[in-house]
Every structure is written in C-alpha cells, then in structure tokens.
C-alpha positions in Angstrom: 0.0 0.0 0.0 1.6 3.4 -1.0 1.9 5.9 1.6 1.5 9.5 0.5 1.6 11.0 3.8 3.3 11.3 6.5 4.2 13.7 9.3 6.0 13.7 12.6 3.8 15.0 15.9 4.5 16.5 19.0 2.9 14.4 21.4 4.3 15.7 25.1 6.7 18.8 25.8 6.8 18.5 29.5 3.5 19.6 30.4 1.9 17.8 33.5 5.3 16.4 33.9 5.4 14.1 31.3 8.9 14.2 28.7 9.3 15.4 25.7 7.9 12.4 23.0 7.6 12.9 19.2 5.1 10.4 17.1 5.9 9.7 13.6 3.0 9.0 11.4 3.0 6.9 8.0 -0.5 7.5 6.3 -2.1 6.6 3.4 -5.0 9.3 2.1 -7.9 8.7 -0.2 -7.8 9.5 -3.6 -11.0 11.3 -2.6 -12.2 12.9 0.3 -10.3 13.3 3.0 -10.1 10.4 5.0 -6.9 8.6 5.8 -5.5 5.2 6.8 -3.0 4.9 9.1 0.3 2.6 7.8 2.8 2.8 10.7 3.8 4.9 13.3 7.0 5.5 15.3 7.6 6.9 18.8 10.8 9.0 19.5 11.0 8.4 23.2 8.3 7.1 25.4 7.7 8.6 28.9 5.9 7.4 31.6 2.2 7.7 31.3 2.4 7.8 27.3 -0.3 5.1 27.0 -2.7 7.4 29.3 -1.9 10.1 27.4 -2.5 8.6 24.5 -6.2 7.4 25.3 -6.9 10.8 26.5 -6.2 11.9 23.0 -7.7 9.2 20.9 -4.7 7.6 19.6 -4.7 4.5 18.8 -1.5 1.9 19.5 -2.5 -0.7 16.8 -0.5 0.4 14.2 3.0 1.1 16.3 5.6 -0.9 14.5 9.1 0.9 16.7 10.1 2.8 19.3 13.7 4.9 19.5 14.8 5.8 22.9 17.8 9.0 22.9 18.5 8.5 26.9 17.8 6.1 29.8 14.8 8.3 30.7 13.6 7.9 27.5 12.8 4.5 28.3 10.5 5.2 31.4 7.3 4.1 29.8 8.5 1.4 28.0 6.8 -1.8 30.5 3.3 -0.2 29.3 3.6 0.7 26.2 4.7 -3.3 25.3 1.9 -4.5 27.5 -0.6 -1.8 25.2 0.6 -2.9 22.0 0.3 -6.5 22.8 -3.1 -6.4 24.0 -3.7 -4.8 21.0 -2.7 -8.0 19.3 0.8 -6.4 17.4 2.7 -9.4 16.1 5.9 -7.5 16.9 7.5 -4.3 18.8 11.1 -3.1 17.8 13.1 -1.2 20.7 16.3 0.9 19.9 18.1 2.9 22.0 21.4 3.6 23.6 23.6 1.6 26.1 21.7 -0.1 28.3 18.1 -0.9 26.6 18.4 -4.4 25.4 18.7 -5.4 29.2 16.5 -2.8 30.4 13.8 -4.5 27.7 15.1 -8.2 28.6 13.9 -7.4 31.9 11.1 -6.1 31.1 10.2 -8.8 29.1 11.2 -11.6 31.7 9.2 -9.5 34.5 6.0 -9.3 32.3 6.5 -13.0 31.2 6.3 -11.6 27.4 2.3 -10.7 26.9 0.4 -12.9 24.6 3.7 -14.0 22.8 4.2 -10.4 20.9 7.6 -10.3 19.5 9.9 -7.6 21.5 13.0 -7.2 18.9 15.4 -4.9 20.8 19.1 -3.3 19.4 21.6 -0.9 20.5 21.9 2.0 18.4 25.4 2.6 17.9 27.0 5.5 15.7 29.6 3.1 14.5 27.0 1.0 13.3 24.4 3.6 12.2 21.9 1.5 10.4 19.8 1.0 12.9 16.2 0.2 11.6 14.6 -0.8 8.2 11.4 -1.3 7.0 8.9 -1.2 4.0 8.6 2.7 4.5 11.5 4.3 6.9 15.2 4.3 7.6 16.6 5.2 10.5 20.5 5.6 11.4 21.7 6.4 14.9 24.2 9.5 15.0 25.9 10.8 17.8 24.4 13.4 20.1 26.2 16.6 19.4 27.8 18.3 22.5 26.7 21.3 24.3 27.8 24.6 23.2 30.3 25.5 26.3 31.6 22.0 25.7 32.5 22.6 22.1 33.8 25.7 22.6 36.1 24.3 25.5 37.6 21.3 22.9 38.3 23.6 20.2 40.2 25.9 22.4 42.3 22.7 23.6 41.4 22.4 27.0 39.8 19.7 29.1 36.7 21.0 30.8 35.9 20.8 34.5 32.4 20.1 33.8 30.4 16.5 32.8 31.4 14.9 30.0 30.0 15.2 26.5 26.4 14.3 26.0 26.3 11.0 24.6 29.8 9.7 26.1 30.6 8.6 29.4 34.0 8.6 31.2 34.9 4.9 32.2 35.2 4.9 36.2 36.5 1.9 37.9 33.2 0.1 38.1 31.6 0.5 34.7 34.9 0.0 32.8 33.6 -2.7 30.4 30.5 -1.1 29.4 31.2 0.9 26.5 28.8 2.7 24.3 27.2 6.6 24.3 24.7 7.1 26.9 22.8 9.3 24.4 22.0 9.1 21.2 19.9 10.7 18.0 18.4 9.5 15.1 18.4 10.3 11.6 15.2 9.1 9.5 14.4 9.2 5.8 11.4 8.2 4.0 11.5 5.3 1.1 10.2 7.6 -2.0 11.3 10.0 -1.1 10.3 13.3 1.4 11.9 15.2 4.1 14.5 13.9 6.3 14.4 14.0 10.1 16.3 14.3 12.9 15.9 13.8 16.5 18.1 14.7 19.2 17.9 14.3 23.2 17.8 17.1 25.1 20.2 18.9 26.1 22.6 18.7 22.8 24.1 21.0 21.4 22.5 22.6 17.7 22.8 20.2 14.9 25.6 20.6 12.7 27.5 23.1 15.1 25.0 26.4 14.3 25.1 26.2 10.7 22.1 26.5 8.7 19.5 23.9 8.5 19.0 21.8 4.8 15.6 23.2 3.3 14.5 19.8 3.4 15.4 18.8 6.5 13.7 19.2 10.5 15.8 19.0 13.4 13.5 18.4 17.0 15.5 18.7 19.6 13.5 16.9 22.5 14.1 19.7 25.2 14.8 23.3 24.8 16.2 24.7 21.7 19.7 25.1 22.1 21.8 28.1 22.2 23.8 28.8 18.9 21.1 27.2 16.8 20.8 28.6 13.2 17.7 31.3 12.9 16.0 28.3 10.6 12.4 27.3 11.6 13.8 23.9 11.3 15.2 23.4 14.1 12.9 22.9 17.2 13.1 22.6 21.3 10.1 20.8 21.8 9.7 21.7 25.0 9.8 25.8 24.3 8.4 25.6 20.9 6.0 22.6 21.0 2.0 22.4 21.6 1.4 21.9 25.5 -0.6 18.6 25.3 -1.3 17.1 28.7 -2.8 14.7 30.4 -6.8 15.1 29.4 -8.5 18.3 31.7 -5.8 18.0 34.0 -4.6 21.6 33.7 -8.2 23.0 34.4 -8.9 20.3 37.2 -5.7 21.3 38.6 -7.7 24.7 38.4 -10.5 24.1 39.9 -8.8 22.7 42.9 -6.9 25.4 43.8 -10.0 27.2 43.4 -11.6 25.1 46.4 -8.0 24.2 48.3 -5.5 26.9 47.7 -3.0 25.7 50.5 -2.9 22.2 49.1 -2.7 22.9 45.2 -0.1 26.1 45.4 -0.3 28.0 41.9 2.8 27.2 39.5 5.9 29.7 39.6 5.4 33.1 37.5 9.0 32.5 35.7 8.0 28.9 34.1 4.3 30.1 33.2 5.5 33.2 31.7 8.0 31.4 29.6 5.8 28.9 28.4 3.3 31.7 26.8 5.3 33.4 25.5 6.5 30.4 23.7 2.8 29.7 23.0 2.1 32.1 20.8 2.9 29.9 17.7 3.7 26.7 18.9 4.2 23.5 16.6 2.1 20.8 16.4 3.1 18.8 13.0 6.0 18.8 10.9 5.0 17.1 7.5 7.8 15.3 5.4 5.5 14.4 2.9 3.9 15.3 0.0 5.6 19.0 0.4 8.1 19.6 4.2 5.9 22.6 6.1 5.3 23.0 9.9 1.6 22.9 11.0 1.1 25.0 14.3 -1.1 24.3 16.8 -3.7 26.0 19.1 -2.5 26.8 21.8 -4.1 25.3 25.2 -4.8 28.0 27.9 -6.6 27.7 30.8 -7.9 31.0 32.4 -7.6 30.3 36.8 -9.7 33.5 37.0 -12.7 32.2 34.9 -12.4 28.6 35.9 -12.3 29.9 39.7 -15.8 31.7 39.6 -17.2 29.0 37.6 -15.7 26.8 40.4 -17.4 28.8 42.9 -21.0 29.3 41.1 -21.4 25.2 40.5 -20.3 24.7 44.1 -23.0 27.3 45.1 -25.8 26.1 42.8 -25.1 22.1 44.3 -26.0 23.9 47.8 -21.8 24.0 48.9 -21.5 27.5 49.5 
C-alpha cells in the first residue's frame, strides 16, 4: 500500500510532567475525500504515562511498529507501552536505544513473562554501526548526540573542561569500565520515495551541525529546549519551548478548579516557568509534514484562564448547595 503522507507530531513537551515524545505518522489518504488510513507509526522516546496520554487523545496503538529511545529516561514508559501494543494484538515491537536498553527491555520482558507471545526485537543504536532500523517505509541511522555549546567551545580551544562529560559519552570509572557505548544518542530518519529527512536529538545537545544553517528539506527536533547557537532556521525545534502543551486530558483545568476550592494544598505554578511557556505559545508546533511538500503545522494553543475557571468553580459549588 503506498503511503502518500506522513508527518512527525509533537505528542508531550513536558507539560503535566510528562517528557518530551515525538510520534511519527506513515499515512495513506484517499484518492478522494479526506479520509486517511493509518500505515505505521513511530515513537521518539516514550515517557511514563504515554499510554494514558495517548487514550486521553484518541490515539490508537494498533498500528505502532518501533520505538527509539535518545537516553535512559527515554525509556520510562517502555513496561506499558509493550503490555498496550500486545493487547492490541501487534505481532511484533522493535526497541532501539542507547547503552543499556536491550537489558533494560530483557527485563522487562522476563518481569511481564512476554504478553500474549508479541515479538519484543530490541538493538543498540550505535554511531559506529548507524543502520539501525529498516522497513517497508522508513530508515533510520543512529548519530551521535552533538555536544553542548560551552563543551564545544572548550575542545576547540584545547582544553579539558571541569564540567560533565559530553552528552552521549561517558568517562569509564573503575566500576563501569567494560560497558562501552554513548549514553545518548539521535536518530536520523528518511522516507523510502522520497520526502523530508528527520532528525531527533535528546535534550540537552548541542544545535545540529555546530549552528550552521538547517538543509531546506530537513527538520531537526530537539527533544528539550532549543539550544543556544542554533541557526535562525524554523527547522530546528526545542520541543519543549516551541511545542503544543498537550497534557494529560483536563488535567490543567482540574488542577484549576482545585486550587479554586483548596488553595493551601494545590499552590499556583511559579510566575517564571508560566510566563516562559506563553510566551513560547504564541505559535507553537504541532506537525511537521515530510510528505507530499516539508511545512510546519502549528497548533492552538491550550490555555486555561484560573480567574474564569475559579468563579465558575465557585457558582457550580453554590448552585449544588456547597457554598
């Protein structure tokens, strides 16, 4: 079956503390109308409470064929999002990630006594070995997570920084000197006929390509903030300043109403990360499509009004004879 769309989707940006996750989508649409049938999708990352999240939005898992982890926390929701896909009778789930996944998923799989007999195919993603995933529709090659900007800066000048070490490498200590590999890691996908290429980085990284300027037919999401030094391109994304808040359903306006009715024990969030966050919100992106033509979709942005939703609160409890 051809695909002739496909987009990747900003699912979380750590709203109602859930990570930064990205959903690719493989489509096929009708050659009339506007319907569409869904061929694949991939998740970039999968935090905790991703299949909650996802039934609170109405999609559906049936059609998940991989997930790519860039970091350990990546890999948070990882026991329920396997136990989702096999109830929803998936022949097979691949898993990629960094050092440390295929046991991480071996466990899982040994703790969960491998659910109705789905296939759980797990890899490392290694830069030396960048293939990484291959199918009918998408290729993906792992590539290593470029280093913060002070980091950078520090290595060109010659000099060995004080600070951690490079995102995506790990210093052998005395106890972890035979595991080798980068801790982080990011992915480069292409479509099969063609389309816009992506990237996905973890967060944290420096900007792709050291600053320069994005390809024209090319998205870079950056699953945090946007880093310092990025290129002016519209490209390159921090999903976590630049993406669509998407939480958890009505949990921002029941979150609301309870400090409406218990103050002391929902405190209001800090002015500095609210203030950030809208003014962030006043395009945010919700879709980047690959294919038929590479454009960014934004999305509304959700806001929830504590003034409005406190009287309201207030009225309701009144009319049920609370006040």
């Amino acid at each position: 079956m051809t695909a002739n769309l496909a987009y990747v989707e900003v699912l979380t940006c750590g709203e109602d503390a859930l990570t930064p996750c990205l959903m690719l989508s493989i489509e096929r649409r009708a050659a009339y109308g506007t319907s569409t049938t869904v061929l694949r999708r991939y998740l970039f990352d999968v935090p905790e409470e991703i299949v909650r999240f996802c039934g609170s939005h109405q999609l559906k898992l049936g059609k998940f064929a991989a997930a790519f982890t860039t970091a350990g926390s990546g890999a948070a929701g990882l026991p329920e999002l396997i136990l989702a896909c096999a109830e929803q009778g998936l022949p097979s789930l691949h898993i990629r990630g960094p050092r440390g996944v295929v046991e991480y998923t071996k466990t899982i799989t040994e703790t969960l006594g491998n659910p109705r007999a789905m296939k759980v195919l797990t890899a490392e993603a290694k830069s030396s070995d960048p293939l990484c995933y291959e199918d009918e529709h998408l290729c993906v090659w792992a590539v290593p997570a470029p280093p913060p900007v002070a980091l950078a800066a520090a290595r060109a000048d010659g000099c060995r920084p004080a600070a951690a070490p490079a995102l995506g490498a790990e210093e052998p200590t005395a106890k972890r000197r035979r595991q080798t590999g980068p801790v982080c890691v990011g992915y480069r996908c292409q479509l099969k006929g063609g389309g816009a290429g992506l990237i996905v980085l973890p967060g944290g990284c420096g900007p792709h390509g050291g600053g320069a300027a994005t390809a024209s037919e090319e998205f870079v999401f950056h699953l945090g903030a946007r880093p310092a030094g990025a290129a002016g391109s519209s490209r390159e994304i921090g999903v976590c300043c630049q993406g669509r808040r998407r939480g958890l359903w009505k949990s921002s306006e029941r979150l609301a109403r309870w400090r409406a009715l218990a103050s002391p024990l929902v405190p209001p969030l800090p002015s500095a990360n609210t203030s950030s966050r809208d003014r962030e919100d006043s395009d945010p992106v919700l879709r980047a499509y690959l294919r038929p033509a590479a454009l960014l979709e934004p999305g509304r942005p959700e806001r929830v009004e504590p003034a409005t939703l406190c009287r309201e609160t207030i009225e309701e409890c009144r009319a049920w004879g609370f006040g």
